[in-house]
C-alpha positions as CSV (number, residue, x, y, z in Angstrom):
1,X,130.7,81.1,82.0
2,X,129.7,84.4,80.7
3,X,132.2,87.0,79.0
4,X,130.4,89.9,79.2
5,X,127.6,91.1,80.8
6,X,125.0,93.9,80.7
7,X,124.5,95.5,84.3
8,X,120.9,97.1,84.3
9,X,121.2,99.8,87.4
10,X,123.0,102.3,89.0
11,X,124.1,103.2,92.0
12,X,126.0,101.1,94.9
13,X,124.3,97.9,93.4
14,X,125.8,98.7,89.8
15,X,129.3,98.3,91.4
16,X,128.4,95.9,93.4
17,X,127.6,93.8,90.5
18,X,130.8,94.8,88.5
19,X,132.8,93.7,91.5
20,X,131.9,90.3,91.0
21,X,132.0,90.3,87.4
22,X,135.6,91.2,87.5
23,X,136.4,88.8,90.4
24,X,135.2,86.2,87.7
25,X,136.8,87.3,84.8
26,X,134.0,88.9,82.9
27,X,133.5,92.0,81.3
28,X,130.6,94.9,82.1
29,X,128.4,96.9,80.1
30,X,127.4,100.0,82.1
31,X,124.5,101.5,81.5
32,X,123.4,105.1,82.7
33,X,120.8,108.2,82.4
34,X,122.7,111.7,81.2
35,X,121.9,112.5,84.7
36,X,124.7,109.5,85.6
37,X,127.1,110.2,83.1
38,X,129.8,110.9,85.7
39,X,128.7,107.9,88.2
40,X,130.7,105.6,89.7
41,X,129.7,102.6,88.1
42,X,130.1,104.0,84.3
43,X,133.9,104.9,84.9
44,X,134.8,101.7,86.3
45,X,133.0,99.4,83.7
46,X,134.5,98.2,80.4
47,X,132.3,99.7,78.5
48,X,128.8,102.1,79.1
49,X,126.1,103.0,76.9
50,X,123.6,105.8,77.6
51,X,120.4,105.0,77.3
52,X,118.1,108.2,78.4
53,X,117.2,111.3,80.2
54,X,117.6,111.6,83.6
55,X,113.3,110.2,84.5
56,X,113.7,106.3,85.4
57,X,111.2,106.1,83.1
58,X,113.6,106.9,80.3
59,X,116.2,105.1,81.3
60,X,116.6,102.5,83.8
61,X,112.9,101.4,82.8
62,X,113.4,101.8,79.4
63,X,113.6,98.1,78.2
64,X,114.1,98.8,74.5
65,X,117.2,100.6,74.9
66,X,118.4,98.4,78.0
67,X,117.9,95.3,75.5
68,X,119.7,97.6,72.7
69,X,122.7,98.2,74.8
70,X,123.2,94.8,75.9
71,X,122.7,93.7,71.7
72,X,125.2,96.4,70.4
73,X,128.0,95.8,73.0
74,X,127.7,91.9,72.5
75,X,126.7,91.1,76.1
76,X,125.5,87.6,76.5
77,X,123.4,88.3,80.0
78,X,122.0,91.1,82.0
79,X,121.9,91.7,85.5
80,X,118.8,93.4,86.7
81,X,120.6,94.4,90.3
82,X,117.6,95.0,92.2
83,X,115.0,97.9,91.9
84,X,113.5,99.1,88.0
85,X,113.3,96.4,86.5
86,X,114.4,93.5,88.4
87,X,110.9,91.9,89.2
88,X,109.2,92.5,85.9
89,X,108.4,89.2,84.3
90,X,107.7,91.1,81.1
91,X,111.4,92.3,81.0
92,X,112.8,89.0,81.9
93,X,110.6,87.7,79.1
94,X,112.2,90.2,76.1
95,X,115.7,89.5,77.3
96,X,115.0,85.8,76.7
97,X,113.4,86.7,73.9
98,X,116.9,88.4,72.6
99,X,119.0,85.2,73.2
100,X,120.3,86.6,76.2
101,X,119.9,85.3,79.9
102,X,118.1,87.3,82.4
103,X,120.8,86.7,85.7
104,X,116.9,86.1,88.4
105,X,114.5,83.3,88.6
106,X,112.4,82.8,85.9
107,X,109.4,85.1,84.2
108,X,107.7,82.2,85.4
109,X,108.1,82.4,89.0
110,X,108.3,86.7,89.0
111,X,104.8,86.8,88.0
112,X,103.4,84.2,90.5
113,X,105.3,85.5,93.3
114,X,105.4,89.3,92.0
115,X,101.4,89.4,92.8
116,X,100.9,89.2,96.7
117,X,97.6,87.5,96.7
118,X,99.1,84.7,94.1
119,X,102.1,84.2,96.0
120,X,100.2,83.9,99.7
121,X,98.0,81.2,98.1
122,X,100.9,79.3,96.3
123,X,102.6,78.9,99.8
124,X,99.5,78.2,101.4
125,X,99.1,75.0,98.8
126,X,103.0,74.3,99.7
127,X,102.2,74.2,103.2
128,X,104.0,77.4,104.2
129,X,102.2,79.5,107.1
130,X,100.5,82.6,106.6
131,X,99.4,85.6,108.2
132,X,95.3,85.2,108.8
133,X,93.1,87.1,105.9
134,X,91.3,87.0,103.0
135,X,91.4,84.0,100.8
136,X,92.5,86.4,97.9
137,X,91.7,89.8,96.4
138,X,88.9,91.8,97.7
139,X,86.3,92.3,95.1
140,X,84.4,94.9,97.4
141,X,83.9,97.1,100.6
142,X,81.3,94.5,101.6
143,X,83.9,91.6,101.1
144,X,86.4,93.7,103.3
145,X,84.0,94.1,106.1
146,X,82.9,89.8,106.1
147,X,86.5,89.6,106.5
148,X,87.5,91.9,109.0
149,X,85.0,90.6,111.1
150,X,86.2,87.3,110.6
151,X,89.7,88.0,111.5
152,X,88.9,90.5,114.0
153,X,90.1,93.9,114.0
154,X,92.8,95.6,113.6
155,X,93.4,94.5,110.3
156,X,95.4,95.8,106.9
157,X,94.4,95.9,103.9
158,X,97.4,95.8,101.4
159,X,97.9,96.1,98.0
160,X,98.3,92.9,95.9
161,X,101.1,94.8,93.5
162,X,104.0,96.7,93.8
163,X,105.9,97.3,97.8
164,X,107.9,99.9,99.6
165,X,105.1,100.6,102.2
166,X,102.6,102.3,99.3
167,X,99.1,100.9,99.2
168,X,98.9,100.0,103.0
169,X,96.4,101.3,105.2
170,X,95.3,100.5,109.0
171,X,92.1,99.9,110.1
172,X,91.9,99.9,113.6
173,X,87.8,99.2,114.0
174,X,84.9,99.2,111.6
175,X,84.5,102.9,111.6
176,X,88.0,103.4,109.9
177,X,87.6,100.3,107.5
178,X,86.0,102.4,104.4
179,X,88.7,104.8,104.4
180,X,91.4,102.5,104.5
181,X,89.7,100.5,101.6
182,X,89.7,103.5,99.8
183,X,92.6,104.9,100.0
184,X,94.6,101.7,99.4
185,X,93.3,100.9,96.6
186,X,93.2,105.0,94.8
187,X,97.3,104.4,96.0
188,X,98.0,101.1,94.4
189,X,96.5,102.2,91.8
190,X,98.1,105.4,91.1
191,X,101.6,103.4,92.4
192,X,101.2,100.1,90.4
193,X,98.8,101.0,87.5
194,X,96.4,98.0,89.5
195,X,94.0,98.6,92.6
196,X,93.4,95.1,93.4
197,X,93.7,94.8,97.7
198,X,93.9,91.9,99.7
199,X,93.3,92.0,104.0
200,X,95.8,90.6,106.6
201,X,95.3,90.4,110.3
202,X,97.2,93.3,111.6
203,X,99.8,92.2,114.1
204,X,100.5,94.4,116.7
205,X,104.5,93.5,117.7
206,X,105.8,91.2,115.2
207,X,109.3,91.3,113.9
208,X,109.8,91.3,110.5
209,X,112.2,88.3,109.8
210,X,113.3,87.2,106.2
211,X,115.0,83.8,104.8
212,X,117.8,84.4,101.9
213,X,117.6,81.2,99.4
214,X,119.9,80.2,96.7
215,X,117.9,77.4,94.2
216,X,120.1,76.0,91.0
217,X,119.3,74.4,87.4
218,X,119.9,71.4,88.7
219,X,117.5,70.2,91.8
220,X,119.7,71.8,95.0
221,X,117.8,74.4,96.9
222,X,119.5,76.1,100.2
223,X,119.1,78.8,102.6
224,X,121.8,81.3,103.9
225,X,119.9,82.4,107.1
226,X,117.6,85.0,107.8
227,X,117.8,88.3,108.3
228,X,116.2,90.5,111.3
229,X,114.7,94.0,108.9
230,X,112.4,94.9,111.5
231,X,113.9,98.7,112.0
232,X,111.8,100.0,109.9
233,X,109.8,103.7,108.9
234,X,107.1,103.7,106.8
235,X,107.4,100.2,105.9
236,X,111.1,100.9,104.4
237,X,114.0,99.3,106.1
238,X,116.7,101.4,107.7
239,X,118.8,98.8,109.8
240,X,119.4,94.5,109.4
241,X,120.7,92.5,110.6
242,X,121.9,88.7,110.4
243,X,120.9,86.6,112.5
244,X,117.9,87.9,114.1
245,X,118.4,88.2,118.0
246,X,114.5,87.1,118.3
247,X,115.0,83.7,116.9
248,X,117.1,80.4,117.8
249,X,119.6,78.3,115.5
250,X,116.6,75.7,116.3
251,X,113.8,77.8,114.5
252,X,115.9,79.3,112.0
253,X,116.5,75.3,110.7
254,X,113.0,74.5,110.9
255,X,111.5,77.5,108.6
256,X,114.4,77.0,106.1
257,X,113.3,72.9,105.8
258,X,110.0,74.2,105.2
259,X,110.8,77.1,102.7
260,X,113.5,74.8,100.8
261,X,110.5,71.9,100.7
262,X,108.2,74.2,99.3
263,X,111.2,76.1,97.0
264,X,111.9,72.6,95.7
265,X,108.0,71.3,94.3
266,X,107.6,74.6,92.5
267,X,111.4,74.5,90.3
268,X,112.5,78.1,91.7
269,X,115.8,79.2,90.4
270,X,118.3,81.6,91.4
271,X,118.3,83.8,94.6
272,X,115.4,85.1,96.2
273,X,114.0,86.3,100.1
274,X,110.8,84.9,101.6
275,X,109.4,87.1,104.3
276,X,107.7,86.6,107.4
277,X,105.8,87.9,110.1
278,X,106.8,86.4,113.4
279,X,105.1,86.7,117.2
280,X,104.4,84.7,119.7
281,X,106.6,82.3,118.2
282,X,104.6,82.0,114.9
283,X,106.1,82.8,111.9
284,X,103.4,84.0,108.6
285,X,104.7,84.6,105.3
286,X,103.7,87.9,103.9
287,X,105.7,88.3,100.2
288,X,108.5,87.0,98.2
289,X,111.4,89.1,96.4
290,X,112.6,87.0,93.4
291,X,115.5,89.4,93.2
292,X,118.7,90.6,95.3
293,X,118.1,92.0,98.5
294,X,119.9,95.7,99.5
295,X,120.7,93.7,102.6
296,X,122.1,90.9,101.1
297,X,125.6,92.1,102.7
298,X,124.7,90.9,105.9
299,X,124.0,87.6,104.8
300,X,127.4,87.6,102.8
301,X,129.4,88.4,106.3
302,X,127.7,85.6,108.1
303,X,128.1,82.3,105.8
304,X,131.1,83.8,103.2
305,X,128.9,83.2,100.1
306,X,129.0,85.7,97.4
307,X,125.4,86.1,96.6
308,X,126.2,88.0,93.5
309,X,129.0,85.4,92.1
310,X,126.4,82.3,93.0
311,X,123.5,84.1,91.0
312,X,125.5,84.4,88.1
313,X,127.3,81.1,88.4
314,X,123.6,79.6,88.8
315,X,122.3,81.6,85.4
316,X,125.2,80.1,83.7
317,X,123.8,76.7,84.6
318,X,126.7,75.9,87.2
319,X,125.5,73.9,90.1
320,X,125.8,75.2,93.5
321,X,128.4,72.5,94.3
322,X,127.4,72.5,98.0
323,X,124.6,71.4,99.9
324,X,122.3,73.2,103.4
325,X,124.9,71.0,105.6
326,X,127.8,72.0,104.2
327,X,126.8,76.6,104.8
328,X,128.0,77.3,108.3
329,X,127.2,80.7,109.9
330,X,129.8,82.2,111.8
331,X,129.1,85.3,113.9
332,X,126.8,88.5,113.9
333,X,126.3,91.3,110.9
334,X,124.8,94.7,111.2
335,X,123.9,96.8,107.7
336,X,122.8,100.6,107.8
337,X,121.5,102.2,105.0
338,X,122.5,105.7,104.9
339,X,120.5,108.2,102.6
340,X,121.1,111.6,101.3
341,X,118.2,112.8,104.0
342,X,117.7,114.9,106.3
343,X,118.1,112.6,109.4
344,X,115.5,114.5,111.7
345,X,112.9,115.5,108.7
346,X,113.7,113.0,106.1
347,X,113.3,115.7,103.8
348,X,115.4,114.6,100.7
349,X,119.4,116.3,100.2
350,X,119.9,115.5,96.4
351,X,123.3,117.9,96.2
352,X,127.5,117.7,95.7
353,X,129.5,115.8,98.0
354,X,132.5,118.1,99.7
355,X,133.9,115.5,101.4
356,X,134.1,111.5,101.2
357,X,135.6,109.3,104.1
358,X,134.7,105.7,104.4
359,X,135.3,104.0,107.5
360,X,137.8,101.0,107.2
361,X,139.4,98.1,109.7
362,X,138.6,94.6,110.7
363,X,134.9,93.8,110.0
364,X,134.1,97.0,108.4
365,X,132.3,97.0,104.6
366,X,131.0,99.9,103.0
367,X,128.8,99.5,99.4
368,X,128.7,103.0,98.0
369,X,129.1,105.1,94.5
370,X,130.0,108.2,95.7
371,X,133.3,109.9,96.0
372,X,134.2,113.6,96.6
373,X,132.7,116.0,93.9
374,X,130.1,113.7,93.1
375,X,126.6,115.4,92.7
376,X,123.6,112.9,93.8
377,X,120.8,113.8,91.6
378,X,117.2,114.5,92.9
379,X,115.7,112.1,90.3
380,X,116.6,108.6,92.0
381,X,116.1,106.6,95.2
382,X,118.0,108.2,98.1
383,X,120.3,105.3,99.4
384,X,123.7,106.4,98.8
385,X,125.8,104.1,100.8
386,X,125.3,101.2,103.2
387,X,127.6,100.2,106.3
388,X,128.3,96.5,107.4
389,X,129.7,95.6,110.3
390,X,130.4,91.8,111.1
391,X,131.8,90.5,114.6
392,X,132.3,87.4,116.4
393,X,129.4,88.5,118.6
394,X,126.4,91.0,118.0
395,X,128.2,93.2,120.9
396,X,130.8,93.5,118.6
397,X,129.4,93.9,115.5
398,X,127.2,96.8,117.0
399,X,130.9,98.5,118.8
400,X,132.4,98.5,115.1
401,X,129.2,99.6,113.8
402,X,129.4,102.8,116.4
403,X,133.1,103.1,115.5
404,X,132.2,102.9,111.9
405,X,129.7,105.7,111.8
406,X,131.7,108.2,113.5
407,X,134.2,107.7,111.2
408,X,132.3,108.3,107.9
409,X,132.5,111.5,106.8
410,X,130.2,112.9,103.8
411,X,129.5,116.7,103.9
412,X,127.7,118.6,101.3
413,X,124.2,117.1,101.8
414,X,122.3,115.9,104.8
415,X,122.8,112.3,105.3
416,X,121.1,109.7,108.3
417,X,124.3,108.9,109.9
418,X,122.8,110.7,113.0
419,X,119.7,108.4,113.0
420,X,121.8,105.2,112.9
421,X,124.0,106.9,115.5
422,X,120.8,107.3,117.8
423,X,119.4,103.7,116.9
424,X,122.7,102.5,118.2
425,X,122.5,103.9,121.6
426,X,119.4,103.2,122.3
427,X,118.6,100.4,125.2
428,X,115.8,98.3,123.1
429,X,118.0,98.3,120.5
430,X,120.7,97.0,121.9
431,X,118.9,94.5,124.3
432,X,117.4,92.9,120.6
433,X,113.9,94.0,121.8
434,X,112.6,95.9,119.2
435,X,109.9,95.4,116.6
436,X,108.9,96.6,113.2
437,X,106.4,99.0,115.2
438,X,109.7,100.3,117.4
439,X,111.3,102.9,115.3
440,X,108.0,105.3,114.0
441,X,108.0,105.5,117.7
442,X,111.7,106.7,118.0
443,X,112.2,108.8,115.5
């Protein structure tokens, strides 16, 4: 096992790192920006190391100084956390490269699955189902329009690099198809530094349903569920939850015999999230995240497995020591991200938090860095704290959820705890008939 090791992030996920560190015995390397000098995650490491300006670019994408840190404090691995730079096969490659372990898959498998169109037709050769479109990227407008007409409209056209909703663009009918060609690619490209495109059949009420994995050194590849992340607004999640309400203990078993099958022939290592479309009672995959999930709580409070812990144990050439049959799933989990937003503009509320209260009792986990006096700085993603809630029953889980968010208390800056308050009451939510379409139409 590891004795110390580098944790490249910040934020919730930086502690949430450290915490299993420590649970294992091993020391931490905080990194920060000069705008994170007084973060959470610095004071409660062993040790921290600055490594920039406040720009991400500076700092928590600066790979020189990240491998630096890790060389000068004696750290024998680094964590990537998820985010910057935990799906860059390049940065994976230099840490290797330094004689220290990059805790994720492999270089290898970040590159093949980190490109959308490689990773659709890799899981298409492993027998994995996908959503209908183009047999790769689209080399032109005239391309785009042979297969829209093949697929029939409405159809997508995505970006092959890159995620978070940027490079996406509708076209509902062959009038509109130009534009969106356009415009996804001038995004990607000004996004991801690449405007290749690829064209999916748009589906008009799936659910967006995703499958967490665990794959060792040594052969053993399982699944810890799936997770239900179709609550979404502008293609970025804002409530999961584990299991999906849309989907039986029978279907769940089948996709995961597929996934691990096709997990297996290709050597993956270490955690990762396949995603799906799902309607009609057809799952497609879309994209795989070779990294930790922000909503890998969730998937925690169902089985008991610490996600974190196995990822390291698995980078340290540990084998998982259990098998699919022996993970049981007990119960329902909820997970809310909350951000410094304005909950009725979304307007961002970078500022000083007055006041700090985190809800507690049975069931009730909350994953944040902030405390009173902290100021959240304008320069980073928004998501400053996210609220799980397990139960014995979904009914329960979503009654300690609504207990839980009137008793959080931040003041200082605008958070979305009213949003998630409104999600809650709402009928469709709580019947479980919602889908990834659902909430631009709430909010």
């Amino acid at each position: 096992m590891f004795k110390k090791i580098l944790i490249a992030n910040r934020g919730e996920i930086a502690l949430r790192v450290l915490r299993a560190c420590r649970e294992l015995g091993i020391a931490s390397v905080a990194v920060h920006s000069t705008a994170d000098a007084d973060a959470m995650h610095v004071r409660l490491a062993d040790e921290s190391v600055c490594i920039g300006p406040p720009a991400a670019r500076d700092s928590y994408l600066n790979m020189p100084a990240i491998i630096s840190a890790a060389l000068i404090t004696g750290a024998e691995a680094i964590h990537p956390g998820y985010g910057f730079l935990s799906e860059n096969a390049a940065f994976a490659e230099m840490v290797e490269a330094h004689d220290l372990v990059f805790i994720g898959p492999t270089a290898h498998h970040i590159r093949i699955m980190g490109d959308k169109i490689t990773a659709k037709t890799t899981m298409d050769d492993l027998g994995v189902p996908l959503v209908p479109g183009s047999p790769g990227e689209l080399a032109s407008l005239e391309d785009a329009r042979v297969v829209a007409e093949r697929i029939m409209y409405p159809v997508l056209i995505k970006a092959a690099a890159g995620g978070g909703g940027r490079g996406m663009k509708v076209a509902q009918n062959a009038g509109e198809l130009e534009a969106a060609w356009r415009e996804a690619r001038a995004e990607a490209a000004a996004a991801f530094g690449n405007n290749a495109v690829y064209m999916e059949k748009y589906l008009d009420k799936p659910r967006h349903i995703e499958l967490q994995v665990l794959a060792d050194n040594h052969g053993e590849v399982v699944h810890i569920g799936e997770r239900d992340c179709s609550l979404q607004r502008r293609h970025q999640k804002v409530l999961e939850e584990a299991g999906s309400p849309a989907i039986s203990a029978t279907q769940r078993d089948a996709l995961g015999e597929t996934v691990i099958k096709a997990l297996k022939k290709i050597g993956y290592r270490n955690a990762g999230t396949l995603e799906f479309l799902y309607q009609d009672g057809q799952f497609a995959f879309i994209e795989m995240n070779t990294r930790l999930q922000v909503e890998h709580p969730v998937s925690e409070a169902i089985s008991g497995i610490d996600l974190v812990r196995e990822q390291i144990r698995i980078a340290a050439g540990e084998p998982l020591g259990y098998t699919q049959a022996d993970i049981e799933f007990s119960g329902h989990a909820l997970e809310c991200r909350i951000t410094a937003e304005d909950p009725l503009t979304f307007a961002p509320s970078p500022g000083t938090v007055v006041m700090f209260h985190p809800p507690g009792g049975l069931g009730v986990r909350v994953d944040s860095a902030l405390y009173a006096g902290y100021r959240v700085p304008p320069h980073y993603d928004s998501l400053i704290a996210k609220l799980i809630t397990h139960g014995r029953t979904r009914p329960e889980a979503i009654a300690r959820m609504k207990r839980a968010l009137h008793e959080f208390v931040i003041t200082g800056i605008k958070t979305t705890i009213p949003l998630h308050q409104r999600i809650l009451e709402a009928p469709d939510f709580i019947a479980g008939d919602y889908t990834i379409h659902w909430l631009e139409r709430f909010v």
